[in-house]
N, C-alpha and C positions, 0 to 999 in steps of 0.2 A: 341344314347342311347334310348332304351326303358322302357317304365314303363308298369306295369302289375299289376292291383288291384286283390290282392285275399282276400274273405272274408273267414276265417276261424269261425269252428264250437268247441269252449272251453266246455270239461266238468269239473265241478266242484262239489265236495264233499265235506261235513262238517263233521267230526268226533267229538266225545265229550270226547274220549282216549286223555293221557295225549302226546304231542309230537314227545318225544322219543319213547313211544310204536308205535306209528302210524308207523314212522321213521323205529325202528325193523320190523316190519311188512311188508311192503312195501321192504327193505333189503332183507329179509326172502323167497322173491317170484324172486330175480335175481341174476344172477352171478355174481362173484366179482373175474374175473380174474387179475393175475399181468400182470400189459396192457405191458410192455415192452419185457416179455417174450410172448406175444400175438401178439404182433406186426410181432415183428420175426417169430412166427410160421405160422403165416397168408400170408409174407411175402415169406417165401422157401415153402408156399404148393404149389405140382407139381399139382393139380386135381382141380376139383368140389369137387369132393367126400372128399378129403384130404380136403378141403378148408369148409366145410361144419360138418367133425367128429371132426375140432379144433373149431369151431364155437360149435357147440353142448355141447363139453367138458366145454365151456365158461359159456354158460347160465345157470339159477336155471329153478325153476318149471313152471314158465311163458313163457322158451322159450328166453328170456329177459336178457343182461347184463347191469351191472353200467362203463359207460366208462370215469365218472366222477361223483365228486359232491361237489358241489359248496356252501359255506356258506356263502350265503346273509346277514343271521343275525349275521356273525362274522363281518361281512365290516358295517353293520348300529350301530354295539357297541362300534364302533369307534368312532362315533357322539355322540348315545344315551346312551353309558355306559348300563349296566347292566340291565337295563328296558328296552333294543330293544328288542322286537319279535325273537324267533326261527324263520328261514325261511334259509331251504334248498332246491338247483335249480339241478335235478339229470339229467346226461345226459343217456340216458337207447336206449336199440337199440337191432338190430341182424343183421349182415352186411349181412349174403344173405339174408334177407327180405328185405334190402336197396337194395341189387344186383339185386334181383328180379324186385322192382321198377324202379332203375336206368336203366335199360338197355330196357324198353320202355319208361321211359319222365327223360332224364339227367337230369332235374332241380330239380326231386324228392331225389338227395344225397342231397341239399341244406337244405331240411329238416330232413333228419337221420343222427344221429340218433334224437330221440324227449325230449321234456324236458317235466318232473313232477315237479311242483313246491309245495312242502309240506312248509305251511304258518301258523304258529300259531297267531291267532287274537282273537279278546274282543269275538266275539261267538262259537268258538272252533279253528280245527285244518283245516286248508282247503287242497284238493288234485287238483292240475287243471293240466289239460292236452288239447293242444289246437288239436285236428283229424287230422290224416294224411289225410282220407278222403277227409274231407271237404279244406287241403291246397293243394292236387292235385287233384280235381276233374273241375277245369278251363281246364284242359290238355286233357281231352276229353278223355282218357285212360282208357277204360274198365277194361283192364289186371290189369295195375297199381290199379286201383280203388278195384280192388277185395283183392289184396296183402295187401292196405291203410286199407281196413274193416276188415281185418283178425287182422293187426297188431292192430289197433282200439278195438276189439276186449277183443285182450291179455292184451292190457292197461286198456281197464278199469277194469275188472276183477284184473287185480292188485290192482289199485287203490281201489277197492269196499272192495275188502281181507282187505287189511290195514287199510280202514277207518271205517270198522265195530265192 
């Protein structure tokens, strides 16, 4: 077995919007395809190109789809009832920027797509997102490294949209 330290590089945002708008907001900037009918089409495209205008069709204005999203603060209201924290864990992505990446350092799918985690706490609404950048830049991949800053990039711009 080996082990491999990577340090990553988190950005984090504080909004003083209530949530849910944050939440809208952030929504407002990605695709929200039905992943099963996605899968399949992803799955019979014959091309790049076919493989790429169902991908496109996918994303919102970022570029960016939701291929999940996870309610944290539904599983902690379990414990804390009705006083847990809002806290949603989104999974957001675009498979040829993963295909992009992947196909110079394979361990780069392990990290796409990436997670936004939107956290409501005592001094507002927080946005964190850990850099594609900064967790394949150990890989020595210039190519990748440029695709990580692009997608970097789109994220934060997302995050900044929403948290403003």
């Amino acid at each position: 077995m080996q082990t491999k330290v990577i340090s990553v590089e988190r950005i984090s945002m504080t909004s003083s919007k209530p949530f849910d708008e944050v939440v809208r907001m952030l929504e407002a900037g990605v695709g929200h395809p039905e992943m099963s009918t996605f899968i399949k089409e992803v799955a019979a495209a014959q091309s790049e190109m076919e493989l790429e205008q169902i991908v496109r069709r996918a994303t919102g204005p970022s570029e960016l789809m939701v291929f999940m999203r996870l309610d944290i603060g539904g599983v902690l209201r379990k414990e804390q009832g009705t006083s847990a924290r809002k806290s949603y864990r989104f999974i957001i992505g675009n498979p040829v920027t993963m295909k992009a990446m992947a196909k110079h350092v394979p361990d780069a799918a392990s990290y796409a797509p990436i997670t936004i985690l939107v956290d409501e706490r005592a001094d507002g609404v927080h946005l964190s997102y850990d850099t594609m950048a900064s967790s394949l830049a150990s890989y020595g991949s210039q190519e990748v490294l440029k695709v990580a800053r692009e997608l970097d990039a789109k994220v934060e711009k997302l995050i900044t949209k929403a948290a403003a």
